[in-house]
N, C-alpha and C positions, 0 to 999 in steps of 0.2 A: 193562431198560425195563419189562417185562409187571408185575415186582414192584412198580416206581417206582409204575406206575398202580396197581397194587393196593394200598399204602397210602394211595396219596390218593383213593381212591374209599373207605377205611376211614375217613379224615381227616373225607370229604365229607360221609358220611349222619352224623358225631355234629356230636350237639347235648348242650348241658350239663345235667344232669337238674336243673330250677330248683328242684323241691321239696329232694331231697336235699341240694344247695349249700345252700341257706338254712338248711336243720336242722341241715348240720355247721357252716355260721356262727355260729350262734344259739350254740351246745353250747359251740363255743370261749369266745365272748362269755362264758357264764354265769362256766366255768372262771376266766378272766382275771377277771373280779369277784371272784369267790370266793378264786382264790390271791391275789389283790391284797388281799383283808378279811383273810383268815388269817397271812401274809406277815409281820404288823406285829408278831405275838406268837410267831412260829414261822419264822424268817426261816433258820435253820440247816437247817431241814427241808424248805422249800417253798424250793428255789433256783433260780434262771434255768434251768438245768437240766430242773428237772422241770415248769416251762412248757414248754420248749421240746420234752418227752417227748411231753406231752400235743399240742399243736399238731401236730409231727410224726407221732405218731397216726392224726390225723384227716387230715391230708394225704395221708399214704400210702395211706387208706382210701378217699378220693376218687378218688386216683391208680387205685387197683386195680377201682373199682365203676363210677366215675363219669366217668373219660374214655378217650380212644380206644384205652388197652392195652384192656378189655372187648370191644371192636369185634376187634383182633386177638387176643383169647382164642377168642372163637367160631370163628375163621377154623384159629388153631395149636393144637395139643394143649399141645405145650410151652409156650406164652404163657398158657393155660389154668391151667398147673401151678405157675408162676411168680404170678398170680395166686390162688392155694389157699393156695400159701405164706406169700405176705404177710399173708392173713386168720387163717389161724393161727400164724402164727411170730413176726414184728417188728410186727404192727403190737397185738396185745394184749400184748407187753413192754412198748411203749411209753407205751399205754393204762395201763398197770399200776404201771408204774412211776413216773407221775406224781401217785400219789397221788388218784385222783379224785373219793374220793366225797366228803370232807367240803368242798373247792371246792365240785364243784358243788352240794351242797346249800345252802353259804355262799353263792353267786352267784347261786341261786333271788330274784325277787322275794319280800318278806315275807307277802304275800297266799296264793303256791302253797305257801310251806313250812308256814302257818299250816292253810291251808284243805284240802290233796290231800298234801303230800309226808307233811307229821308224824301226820296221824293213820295214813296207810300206814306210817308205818315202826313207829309202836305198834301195830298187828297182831299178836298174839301167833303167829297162823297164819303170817304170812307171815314173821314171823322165824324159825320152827320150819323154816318149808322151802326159805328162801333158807341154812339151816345144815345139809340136808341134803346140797342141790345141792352144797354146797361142801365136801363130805366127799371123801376120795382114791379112793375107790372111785365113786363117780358120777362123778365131773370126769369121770374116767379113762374111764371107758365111756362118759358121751355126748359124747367128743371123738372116739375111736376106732371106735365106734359110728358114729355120724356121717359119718363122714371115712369109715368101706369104706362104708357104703351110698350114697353121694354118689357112690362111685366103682362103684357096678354099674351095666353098661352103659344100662338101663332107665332108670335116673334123673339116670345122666349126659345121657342123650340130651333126656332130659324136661327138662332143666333150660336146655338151648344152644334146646329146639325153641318153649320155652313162658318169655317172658319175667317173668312172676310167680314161678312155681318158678324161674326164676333169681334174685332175690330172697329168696325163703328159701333157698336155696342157701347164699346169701352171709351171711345173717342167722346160718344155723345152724354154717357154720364158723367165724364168728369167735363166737357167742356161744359155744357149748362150748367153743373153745380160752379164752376170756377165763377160763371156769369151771378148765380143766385149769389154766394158768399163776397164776391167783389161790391153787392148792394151795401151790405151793411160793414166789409173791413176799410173800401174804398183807399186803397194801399198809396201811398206817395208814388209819383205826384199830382194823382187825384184829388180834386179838391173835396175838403169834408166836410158830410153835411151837419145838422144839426141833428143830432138825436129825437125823436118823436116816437110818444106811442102806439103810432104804425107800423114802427118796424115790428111790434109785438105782434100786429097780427099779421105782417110777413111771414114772423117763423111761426106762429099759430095755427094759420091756416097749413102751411107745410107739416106741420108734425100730424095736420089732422088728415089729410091725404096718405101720408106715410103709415099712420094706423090704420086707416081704412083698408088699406091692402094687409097691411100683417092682422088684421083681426078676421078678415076674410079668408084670409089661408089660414090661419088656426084655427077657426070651425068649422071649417069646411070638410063634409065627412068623406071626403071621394081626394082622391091625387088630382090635382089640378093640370101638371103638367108632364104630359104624354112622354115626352123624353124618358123619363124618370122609371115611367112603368115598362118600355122597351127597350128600356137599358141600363136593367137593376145593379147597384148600386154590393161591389162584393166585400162590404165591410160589415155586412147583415144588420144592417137598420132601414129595418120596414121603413116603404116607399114615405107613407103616411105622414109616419117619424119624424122621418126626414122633412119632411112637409113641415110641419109643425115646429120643429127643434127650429129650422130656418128663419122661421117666420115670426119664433118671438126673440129669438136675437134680432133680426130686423125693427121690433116693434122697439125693443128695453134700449138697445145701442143708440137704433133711429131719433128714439124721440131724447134722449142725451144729446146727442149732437144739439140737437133744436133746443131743449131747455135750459141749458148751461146757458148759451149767449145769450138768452132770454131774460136770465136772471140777472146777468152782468149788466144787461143794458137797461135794465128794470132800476136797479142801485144808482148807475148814472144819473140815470130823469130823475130820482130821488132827490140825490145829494145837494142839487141846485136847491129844491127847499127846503132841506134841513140849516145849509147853512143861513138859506133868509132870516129863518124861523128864531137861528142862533144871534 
């Protein structure tokens, strides 16, 4: 019963964030113009599929910011964890894999691409350091970067206590992961590189950073973080628990993310010697 009320008093104080709804509406909108203009000359490339990437995307991203799992993030460590994930893991795959940027610059009215979009993307400057960012070594570091200092108790608590910094919270994990996973999907019409097994220790070193923190909270025999303990949690799962439960969905989910592509990309470098070999 005590739990029953404790979600519907989580149910009760949300309300739907109108700005963000509207702006992930909008974004879809342009997308669907844009795949729908591009579509007609590239129809093998832009398929129901990677509308449906995109869209999924942006839902899952509403899902995780925008309604009442957020409300039981603050409340659960582990609902907290499970939301980190989504912003780094599936939801810039999906982002990514839809091909995004020449839709939405196609789904732009002609006015913004004429007047704000085109002359920013002839910036000599800012194509020199949006090809920085997007080097293996930066992705790499301000996703990992990122992701331990988000998780030091200071700023994790700063972020549950101060609803703006929970905002860039959110902003900063999924924008650095979009940066890490753009290394390795490098979406049209970026050019693509040649597979190498570097990329393995890309996501190797990543999944070992990501365990290092969930094996840290799992044996940790004290509550890490102070939120937690001054603002127990009314579904009666010990602070601790809660600790714990968090931290190896973080570690089992975390390190899937990282070893699936791993493996895919593993068979690639393969196959070129199998078939020599044949």
């Amino acid at each position: 019963m005590q739990e029953s009320e404790a979600a519907r008093a989580i149910f009760s104080d949300w309300s739907p964030p109108v700005g963000l709804t509207l702006a992930l509406i909008l974004t879809a909108a342009i997308y669907i113009r844009g795949w729908s203009a591009i579509r007609r000359t590239r129809r093998a490339r832009f398929t129901d599929l990677r509308l449906m990437s995109f869209l999924g995307g942006l839902a899952l991203f509403w899902l995780a910011v925008a309604s009442p799992l957020d409300g039981f993030a603050d409340t659960l460590l582990t609902v907290h964890m499970v939301e980190h994930l989504l912003l780094m893991s599936a939801i810039p795959m999906l982002l990514l894999y839809s091909l995004p940027v020449v839709p939405l610059l196609r789904g732009l009215p002609a006015p913004v691409v004429h007047w704000i979009a085109g002359p920013l993307l002839r910036l000599q400057a800012l194509r020199h350091f949006t090809h920085w960012l997007g080097t293996p070594a930066i992705a790499w570091l301000a996703m990992n970067l990122g992701y331990l200092l988000w998780h030091v108790p200071a700023a994790y608590d700063l972020a549950l206590e101060n609803e703006a910094w929970h905002r860039v919270e959110h902003l900063c994990f999924l924008g650095t992961s979009l940066l890490f996973w753009w290394v390795i999907l490098r979406p049209w019409p970026a050019a693509k590189r040649q597979s190498s097994w570097g990329i393995l220790i890309y996501l190797a070193l990543a999944d070992i950073v990501m365990t290092m923190l969930s094996g840290f909270l799992t044996f940790c025999d004290r509550p890490v973080y102070p939120w937690y303990v001054n603002h127990p949690n009314p579904f009666g799962l010990p602070v601790l628990e809660d600790q714990v439960l968090g931290a190896v969905v973080m570690w089992v989910l975390g390190s899937f993310a990282f070893l699936v592509p791993a493996m895919i990309i593993t068979l690639q470098l393969l196959s070129p010697a199998r078939n020599r070999r044949a």
